[in-house]
VEXFI-967339 format. One record per residue: x, y, z of N, C-alpha, C in turn. Coordinates in pm, whole numbers. Each point is the difference from the previous one (the first is absolute). Example, Ala and Ser with C-alpha at 12.3 -4.5 7.8 and 13.67 -1.06 7.14 Angstrom:
// residues 2
> 1319/-569/780/-89/119/0/90/120/0
> -35/105/-72/82/119/6/-77/109/73
***
This chain:
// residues 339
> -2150/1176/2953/83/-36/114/137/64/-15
> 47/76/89/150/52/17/78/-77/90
> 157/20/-39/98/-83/55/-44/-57/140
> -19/89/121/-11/22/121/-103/-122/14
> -129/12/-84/-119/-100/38/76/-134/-2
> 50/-24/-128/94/-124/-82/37/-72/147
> 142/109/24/65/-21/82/-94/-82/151
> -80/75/15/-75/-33/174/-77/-136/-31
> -50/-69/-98/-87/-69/-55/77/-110/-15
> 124/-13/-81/102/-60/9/49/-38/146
> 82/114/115/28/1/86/130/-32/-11
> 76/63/-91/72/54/-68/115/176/21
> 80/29/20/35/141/-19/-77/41/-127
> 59/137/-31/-23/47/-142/124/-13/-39
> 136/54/20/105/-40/-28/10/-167/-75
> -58/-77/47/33/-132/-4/-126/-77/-134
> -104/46/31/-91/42/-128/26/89/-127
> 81/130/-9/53/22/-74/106/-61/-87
> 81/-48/109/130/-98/-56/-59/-83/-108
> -42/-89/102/-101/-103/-121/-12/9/-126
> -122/139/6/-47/24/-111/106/45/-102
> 78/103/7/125/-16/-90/123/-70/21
> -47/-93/44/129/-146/-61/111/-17/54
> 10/103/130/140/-25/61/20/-148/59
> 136/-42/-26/42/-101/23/-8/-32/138
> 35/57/115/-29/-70/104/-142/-37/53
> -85/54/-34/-123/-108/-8/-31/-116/-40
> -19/-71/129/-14/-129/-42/-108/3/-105
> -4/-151/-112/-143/-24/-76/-99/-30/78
> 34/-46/85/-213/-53/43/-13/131/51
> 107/116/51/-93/132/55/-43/50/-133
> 114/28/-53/-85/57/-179/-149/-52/-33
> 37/-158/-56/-106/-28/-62/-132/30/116
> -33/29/75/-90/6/121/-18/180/-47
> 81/55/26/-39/138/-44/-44/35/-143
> 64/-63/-97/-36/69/-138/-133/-37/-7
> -83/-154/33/-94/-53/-14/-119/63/54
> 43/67/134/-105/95/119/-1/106/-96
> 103/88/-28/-7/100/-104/-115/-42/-115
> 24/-95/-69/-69/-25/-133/-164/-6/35
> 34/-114/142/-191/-1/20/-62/143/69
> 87/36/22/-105/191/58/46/95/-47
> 84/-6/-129/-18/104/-117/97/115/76
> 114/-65/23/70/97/39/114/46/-97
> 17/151/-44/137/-4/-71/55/119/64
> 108/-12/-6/143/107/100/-31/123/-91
> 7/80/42/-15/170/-68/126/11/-38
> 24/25/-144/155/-14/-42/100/111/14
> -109/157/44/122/60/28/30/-52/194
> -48/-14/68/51/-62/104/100/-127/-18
> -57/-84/-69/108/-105/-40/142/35/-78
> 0/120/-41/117/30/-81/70/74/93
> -58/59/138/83/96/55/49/-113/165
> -75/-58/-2/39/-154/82/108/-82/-60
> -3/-50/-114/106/-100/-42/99/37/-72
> -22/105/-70/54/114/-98/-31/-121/-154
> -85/-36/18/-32/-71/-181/-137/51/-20
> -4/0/-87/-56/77/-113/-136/-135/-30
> 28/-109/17/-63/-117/-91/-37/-37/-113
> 115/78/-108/-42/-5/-111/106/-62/-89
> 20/-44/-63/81/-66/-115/-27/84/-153
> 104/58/-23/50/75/-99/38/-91/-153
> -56/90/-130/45/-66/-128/36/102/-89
> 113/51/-50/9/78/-81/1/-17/-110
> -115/68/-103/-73/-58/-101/20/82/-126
> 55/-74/-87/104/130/-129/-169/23/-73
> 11/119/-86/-126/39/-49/80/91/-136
> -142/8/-95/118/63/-152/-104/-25/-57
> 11/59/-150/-38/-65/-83/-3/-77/-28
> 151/-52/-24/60/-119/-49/-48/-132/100
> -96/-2/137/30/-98/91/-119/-36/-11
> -60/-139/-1/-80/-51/-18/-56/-136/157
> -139/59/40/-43/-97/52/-13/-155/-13
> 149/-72/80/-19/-168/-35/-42/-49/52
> -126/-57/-36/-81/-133/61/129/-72/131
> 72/-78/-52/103/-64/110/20/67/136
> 38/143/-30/-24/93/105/-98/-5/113
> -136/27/-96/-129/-6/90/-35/-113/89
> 88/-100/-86/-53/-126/76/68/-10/159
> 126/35/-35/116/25/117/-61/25/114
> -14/122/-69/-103/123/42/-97/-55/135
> -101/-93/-63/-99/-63/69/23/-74/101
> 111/-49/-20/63/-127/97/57/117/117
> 52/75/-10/65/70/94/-100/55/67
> -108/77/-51/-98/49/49/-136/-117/67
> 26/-80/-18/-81/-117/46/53/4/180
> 158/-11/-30/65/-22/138/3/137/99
> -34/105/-62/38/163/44/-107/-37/67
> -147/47/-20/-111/-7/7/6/-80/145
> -15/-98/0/-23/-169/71/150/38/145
> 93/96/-51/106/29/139/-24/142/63
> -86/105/4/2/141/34/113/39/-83
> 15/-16/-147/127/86/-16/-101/76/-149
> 68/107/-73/-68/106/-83/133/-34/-143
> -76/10/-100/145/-4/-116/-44/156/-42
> 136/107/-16/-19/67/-23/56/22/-210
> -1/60/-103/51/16/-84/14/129/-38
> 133/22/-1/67/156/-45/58/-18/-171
> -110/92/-84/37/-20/-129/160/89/26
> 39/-53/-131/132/105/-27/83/-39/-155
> 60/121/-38/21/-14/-146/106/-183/4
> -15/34/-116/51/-137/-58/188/10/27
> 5/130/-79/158/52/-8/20/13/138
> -51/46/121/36/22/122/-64/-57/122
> 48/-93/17/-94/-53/165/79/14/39
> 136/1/23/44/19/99/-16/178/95
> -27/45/-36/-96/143/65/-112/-44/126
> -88/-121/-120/-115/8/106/0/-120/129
> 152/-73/-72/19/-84/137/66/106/119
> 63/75/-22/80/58/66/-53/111/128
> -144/39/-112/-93/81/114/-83/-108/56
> -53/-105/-64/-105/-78/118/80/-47/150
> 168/-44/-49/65/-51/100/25/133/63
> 9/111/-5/49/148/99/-122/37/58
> -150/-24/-36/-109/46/47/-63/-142/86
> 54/-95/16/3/-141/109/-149/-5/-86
> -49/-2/-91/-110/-21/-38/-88/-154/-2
> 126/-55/-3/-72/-128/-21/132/-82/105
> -84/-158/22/152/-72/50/100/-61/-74
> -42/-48/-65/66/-157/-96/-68/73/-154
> 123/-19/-120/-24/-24/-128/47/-123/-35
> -137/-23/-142/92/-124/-65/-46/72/-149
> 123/-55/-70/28/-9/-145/-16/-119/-97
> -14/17/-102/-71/-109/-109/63/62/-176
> 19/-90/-41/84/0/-146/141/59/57
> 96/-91/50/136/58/7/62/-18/-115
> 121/78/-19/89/-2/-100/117/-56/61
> 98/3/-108/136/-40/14/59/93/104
> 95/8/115/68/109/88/-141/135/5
> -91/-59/67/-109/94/-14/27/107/100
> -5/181/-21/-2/85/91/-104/0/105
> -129/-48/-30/-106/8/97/64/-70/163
> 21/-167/-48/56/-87/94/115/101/100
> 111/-33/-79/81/127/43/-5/108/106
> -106/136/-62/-34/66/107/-83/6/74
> -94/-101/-7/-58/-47/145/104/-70/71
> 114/-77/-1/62/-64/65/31/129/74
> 93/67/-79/95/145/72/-98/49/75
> -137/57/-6/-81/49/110/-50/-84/112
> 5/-130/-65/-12/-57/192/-140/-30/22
> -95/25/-124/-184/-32/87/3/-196/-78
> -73/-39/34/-38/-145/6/-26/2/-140
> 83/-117/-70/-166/-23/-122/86/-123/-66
> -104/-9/-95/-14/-167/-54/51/0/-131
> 39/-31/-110/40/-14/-125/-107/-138/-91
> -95/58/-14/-80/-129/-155/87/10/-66
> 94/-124/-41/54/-29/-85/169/22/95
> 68/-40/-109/169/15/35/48/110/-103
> 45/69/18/125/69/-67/143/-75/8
> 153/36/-108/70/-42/15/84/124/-10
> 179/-58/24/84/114/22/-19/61/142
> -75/8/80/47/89/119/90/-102/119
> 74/115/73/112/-41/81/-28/6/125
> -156/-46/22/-29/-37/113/-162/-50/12
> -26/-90/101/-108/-69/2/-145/46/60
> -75/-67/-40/-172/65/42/-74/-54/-59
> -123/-8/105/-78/-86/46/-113/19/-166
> 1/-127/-13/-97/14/-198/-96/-121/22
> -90/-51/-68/-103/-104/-58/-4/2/-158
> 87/-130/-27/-77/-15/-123/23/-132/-40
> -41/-64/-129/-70/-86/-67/171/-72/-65
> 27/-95/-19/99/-77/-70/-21/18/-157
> -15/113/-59/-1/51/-153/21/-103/-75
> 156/11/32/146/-62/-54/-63/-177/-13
> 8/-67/132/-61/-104/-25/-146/-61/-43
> -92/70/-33/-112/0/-61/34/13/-106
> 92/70/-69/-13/11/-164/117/-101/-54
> 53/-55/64/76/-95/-50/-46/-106/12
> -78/-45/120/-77/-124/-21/-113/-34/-112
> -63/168/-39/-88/-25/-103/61/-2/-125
> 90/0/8/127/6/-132/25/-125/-19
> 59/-58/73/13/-127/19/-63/-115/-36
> -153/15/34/-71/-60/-10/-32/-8/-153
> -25/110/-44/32/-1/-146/90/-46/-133
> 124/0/101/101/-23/-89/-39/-206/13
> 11/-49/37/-50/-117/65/-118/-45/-109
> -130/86/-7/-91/-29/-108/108/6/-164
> 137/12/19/59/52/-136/-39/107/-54
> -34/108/38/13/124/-28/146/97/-6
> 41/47/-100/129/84/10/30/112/1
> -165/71/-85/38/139/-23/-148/40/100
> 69/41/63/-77/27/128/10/177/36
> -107/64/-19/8/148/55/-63/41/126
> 85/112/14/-120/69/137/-25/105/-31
> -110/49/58/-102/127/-8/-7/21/144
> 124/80/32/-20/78/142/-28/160/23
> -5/-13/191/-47/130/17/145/128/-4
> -25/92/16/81/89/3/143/-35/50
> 109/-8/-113/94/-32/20/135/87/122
> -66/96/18/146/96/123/-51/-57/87
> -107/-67/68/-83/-60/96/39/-140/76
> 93/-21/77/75/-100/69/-81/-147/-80
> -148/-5/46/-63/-79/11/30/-78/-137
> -22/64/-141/26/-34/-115/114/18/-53
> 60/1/82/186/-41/-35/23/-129/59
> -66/-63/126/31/-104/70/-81/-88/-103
> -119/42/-86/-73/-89/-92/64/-43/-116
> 62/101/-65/58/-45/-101/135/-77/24
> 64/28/96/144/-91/51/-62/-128/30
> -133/-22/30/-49/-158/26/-2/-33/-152
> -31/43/-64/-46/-74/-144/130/-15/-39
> 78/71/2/126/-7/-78/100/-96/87
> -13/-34/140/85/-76/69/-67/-174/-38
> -107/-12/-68/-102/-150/-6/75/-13/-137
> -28/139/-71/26/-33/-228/182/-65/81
> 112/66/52/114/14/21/1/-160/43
> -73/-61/110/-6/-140/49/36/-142/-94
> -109/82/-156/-51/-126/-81/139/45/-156
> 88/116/47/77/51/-98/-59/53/-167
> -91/83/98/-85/107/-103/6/117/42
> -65/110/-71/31/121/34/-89/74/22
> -50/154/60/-85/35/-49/55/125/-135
> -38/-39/-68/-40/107/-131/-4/169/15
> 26/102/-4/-10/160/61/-199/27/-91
> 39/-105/-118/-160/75/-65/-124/-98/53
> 43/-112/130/-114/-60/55/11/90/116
> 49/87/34/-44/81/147/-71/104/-50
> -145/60/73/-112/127/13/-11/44/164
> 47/87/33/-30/62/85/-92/126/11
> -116/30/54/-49/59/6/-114/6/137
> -74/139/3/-83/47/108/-85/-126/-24
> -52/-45/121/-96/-120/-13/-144/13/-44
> -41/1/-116/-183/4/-48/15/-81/-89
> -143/-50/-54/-10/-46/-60/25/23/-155
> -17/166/-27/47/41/-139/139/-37/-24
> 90/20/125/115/-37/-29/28/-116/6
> -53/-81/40/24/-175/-40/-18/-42/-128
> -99/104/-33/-77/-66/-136/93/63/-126
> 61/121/-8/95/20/-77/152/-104/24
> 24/22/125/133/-68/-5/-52/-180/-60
> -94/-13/12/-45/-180/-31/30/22/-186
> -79/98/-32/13/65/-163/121/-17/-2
> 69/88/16/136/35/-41/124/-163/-51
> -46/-57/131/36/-98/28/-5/-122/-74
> -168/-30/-33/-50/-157/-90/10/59/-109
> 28/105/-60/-32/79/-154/189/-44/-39
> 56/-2/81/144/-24/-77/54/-115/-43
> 133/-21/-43/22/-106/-98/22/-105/93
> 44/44/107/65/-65/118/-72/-50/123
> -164/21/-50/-113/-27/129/66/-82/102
> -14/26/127/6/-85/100/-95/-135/5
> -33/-98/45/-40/-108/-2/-71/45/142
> 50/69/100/-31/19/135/10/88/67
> -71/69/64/-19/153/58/-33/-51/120
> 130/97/136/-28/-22/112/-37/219/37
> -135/52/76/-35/64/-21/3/29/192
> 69/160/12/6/40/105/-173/20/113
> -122/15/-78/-100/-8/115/-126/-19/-141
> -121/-49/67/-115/-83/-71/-69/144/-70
> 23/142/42/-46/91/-78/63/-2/-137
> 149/-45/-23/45/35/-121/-20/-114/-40
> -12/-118/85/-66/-155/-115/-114/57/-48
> -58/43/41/-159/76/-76/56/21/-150
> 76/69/11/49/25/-163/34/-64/-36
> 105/-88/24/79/-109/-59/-128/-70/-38
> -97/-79/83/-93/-79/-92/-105/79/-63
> 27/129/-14/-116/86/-119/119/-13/-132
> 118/22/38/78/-1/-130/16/-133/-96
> 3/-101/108/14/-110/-65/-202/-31/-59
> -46/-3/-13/-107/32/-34/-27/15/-112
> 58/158/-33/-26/112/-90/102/-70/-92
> 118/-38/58/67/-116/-118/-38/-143/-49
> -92/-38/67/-32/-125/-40/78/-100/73
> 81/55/90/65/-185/65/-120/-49/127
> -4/-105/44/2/-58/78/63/4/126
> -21/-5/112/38/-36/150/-44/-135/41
> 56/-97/14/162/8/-10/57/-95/-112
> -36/-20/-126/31/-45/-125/95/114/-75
> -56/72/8/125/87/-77/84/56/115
> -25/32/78/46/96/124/-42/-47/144
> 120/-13/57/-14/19/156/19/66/68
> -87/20/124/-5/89/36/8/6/170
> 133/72/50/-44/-12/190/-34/124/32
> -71/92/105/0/130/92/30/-24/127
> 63/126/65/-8/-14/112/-156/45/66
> -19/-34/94/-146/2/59/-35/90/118
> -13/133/36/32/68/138/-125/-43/99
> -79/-53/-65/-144/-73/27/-87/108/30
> -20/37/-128/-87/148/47/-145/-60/23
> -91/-7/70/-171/-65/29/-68/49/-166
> 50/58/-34/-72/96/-142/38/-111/-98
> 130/-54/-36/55/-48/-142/75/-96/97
> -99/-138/-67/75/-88/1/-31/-159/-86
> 201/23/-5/62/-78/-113/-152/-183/-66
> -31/-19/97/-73/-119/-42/-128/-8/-61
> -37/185/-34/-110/37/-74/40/11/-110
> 147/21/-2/46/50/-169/-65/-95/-99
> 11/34/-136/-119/-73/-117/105/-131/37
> 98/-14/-28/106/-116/35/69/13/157
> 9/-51/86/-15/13/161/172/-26/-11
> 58/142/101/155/23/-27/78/-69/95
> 75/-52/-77/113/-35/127/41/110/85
> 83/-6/81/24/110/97/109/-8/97
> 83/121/62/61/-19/78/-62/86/129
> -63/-9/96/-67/30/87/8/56/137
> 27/131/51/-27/58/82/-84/101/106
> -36/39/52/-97/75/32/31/148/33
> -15/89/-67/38/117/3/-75/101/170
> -139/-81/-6/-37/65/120/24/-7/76
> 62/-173/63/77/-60/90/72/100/26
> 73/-6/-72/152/113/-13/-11/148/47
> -143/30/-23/-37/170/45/-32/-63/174
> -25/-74/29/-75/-36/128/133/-16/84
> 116/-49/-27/121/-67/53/73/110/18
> -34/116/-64/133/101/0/-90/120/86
> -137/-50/46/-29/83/100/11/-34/132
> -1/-149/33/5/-101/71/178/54/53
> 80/36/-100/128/26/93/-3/119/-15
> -38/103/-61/-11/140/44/-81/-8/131
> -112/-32/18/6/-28/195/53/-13/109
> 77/-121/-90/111/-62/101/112/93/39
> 37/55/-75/109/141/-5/-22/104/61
> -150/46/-45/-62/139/95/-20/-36/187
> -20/-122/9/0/-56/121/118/3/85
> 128/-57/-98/106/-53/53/28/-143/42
> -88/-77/-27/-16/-158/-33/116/-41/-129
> 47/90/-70/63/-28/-147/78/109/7
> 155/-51/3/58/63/-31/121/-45/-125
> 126/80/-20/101/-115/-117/-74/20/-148
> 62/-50/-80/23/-11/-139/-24/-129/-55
> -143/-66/43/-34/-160/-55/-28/46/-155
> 7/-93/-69/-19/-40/-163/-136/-103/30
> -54/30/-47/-83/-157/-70/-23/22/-97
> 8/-135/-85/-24/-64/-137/-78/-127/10
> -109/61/-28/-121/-86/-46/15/-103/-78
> 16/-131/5/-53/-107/-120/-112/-1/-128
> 11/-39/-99/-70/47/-118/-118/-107/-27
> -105/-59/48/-81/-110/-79/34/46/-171
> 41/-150/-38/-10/-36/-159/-139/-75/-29
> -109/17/-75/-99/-55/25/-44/-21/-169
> 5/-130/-23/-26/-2/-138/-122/-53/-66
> -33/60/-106/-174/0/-41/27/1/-153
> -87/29/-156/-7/-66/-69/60/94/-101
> 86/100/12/50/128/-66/138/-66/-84
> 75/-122/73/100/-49/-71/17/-126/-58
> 57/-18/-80/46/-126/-102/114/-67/-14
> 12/-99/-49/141/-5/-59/-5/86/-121
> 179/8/-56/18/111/-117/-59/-77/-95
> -17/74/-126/-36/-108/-149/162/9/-67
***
């Protein structure tokens, strides 16, 4: 079926059937939902170079994706990943991904935005005063920020998770069981996300007039090898922590292979919280000892930041909103009081 049939069947313009279908705002919803639905039941889809030379969009949502040696496929990512693409799929929209070196994206943002290639980007792992944020602002195309950056001198539109207050409540909670020497095993420290984590732990130790320690902090790429060394490094010293709060359930993988391989206990010798991105693959209540947790949904989060990249490519969304997600604290049999 082509537009024209749509249109006569409907009884409808095509103009007004087109609208619809890409999201312009003055269409009312009951005309939309009435068209997308006629579309869906007789298998209709818009020919996209006509649709691109009609609306001038492209329908695609852009990710510029660092690549290297050095860069490693993260699970967390993929999951994102899924959630966004759950919502792409399910709206007529396409995710496109433009690899580009690690040392230089700003190149390959610079040609996708000059070649109108795509409509809307969004970004994921911000840094402190991040350049990405930045020069997408200065060029002017739509896009979303996973996560917050800090330092910049002006505002834009982000999704993310209350870090900060998730890791202080699980701090907290700990300190409370009488626990004092309390460590964390986080993710990549230049990474907004695990700067807002460790300022939670250290604003809960600061609460109860404790500290954190420089040799209870591990930062590192998130796997499980690296949980399981930093857990080593960690219970092997003179100064063991009593309690490990651990940036995601891949590097608890290690933490409870290390404690293991040492002989403690969960949660007699050691307690233990993760945060939880709720991957369907790994989860916390299978662990040999079932983890406490601080709990968010990472796919949610891929689904939400396509949900307003829509809204934007439409013109339904415009401005510089923030949201910050609330953290479920959800507790299970990983912690103790101290001995």
């Amino acid at each position: 079926m082509n537009l024209k049939q749509l249109s006569t069947m409907l009884q409808l313009s095509q103009t007004t059937v087109s609208r619809a279908l890409n999201g312009y705002p003055e269409v009312n919803e009951e005309t939309r939902r009435r068209v997308v639905e006629a579309a869906k039941r007789h298998g209709y889809r818009p020919n996209p170079s006509a649709r691109r030379l009609a609306t001038g969009k492209a329908g695609m949502i852009g990710y510029v994706m660092p690549t290297g040696a050095a860069v490693d496929i993260d699970p967390h990512f993929v999951e994102f990943l899924s959630g966004l693409g759950d919502y792409a799929r399910g709206h007529e929209l396409d995710l496109v991904l433009s690899p580009a070196d690690a040392q230089d994206e700003e190149t390959t943002y610079r040609r996708i935005v000059a070649n109108k290639q795509v409509d809307a980007l969004y970004m994921s792992a911000p840094r402190a005063a991040d350049s990405r944020i930045a020069l997408a602002h200065q060029l002017g195309i739509p896009f979303i920020v996973h996560g917050r950056s800090e330092g910049l001198d002006f505002d834009y539109p982000f999704i993310d998770i209350d870090n900060e207050g998730a890791f202080h409540d699980a701090t907290r909670l700990l300190i409370q069981l009488g626990h004092k020497r309390i460590a964390v095993i986080n993710g990549d420290d230049t990474q907004t996300f695990a700067i807002f984590r460790e300022r939670g732990v250290r604003r809960a130790l600061s609460e109860s007039g404790l500290a954190l320690d420089f040799r209870h902090i591990r930062s590192e790429v998130m796997t499980e090898e690296n949980g399981y060394r930093a857990a080593r490094c960690l219970l092997e010293a003179s100064d063991a922590p009593t309690a490990i709060v651990c940036s995601s359930l891949i590097m608890a993988l290690g933490v409870v292979r290390a404690a293991r391989d040492l002989n403690l206990s969960l949660p007699g010798d050691l307690s233990l919280v993760s945060h939880d991105d709720v991957f369907p693959w790994l989860k916390p209540e299978h662990f040999s000892v079932p983890l406490t947790t601080t709990r968010s949904s990472i796919r949610a989060a891929g689904a939400r930041v396509a949900e307003r990249l829509a809204a934007r490519i439409s013109g339904l969304e415009d401005g510089a909103r923030g949201e910050v997600w609330p953290v479920d604290l959800v507790v299970r049999g990983s912690i103790a009081g101290a001995r």
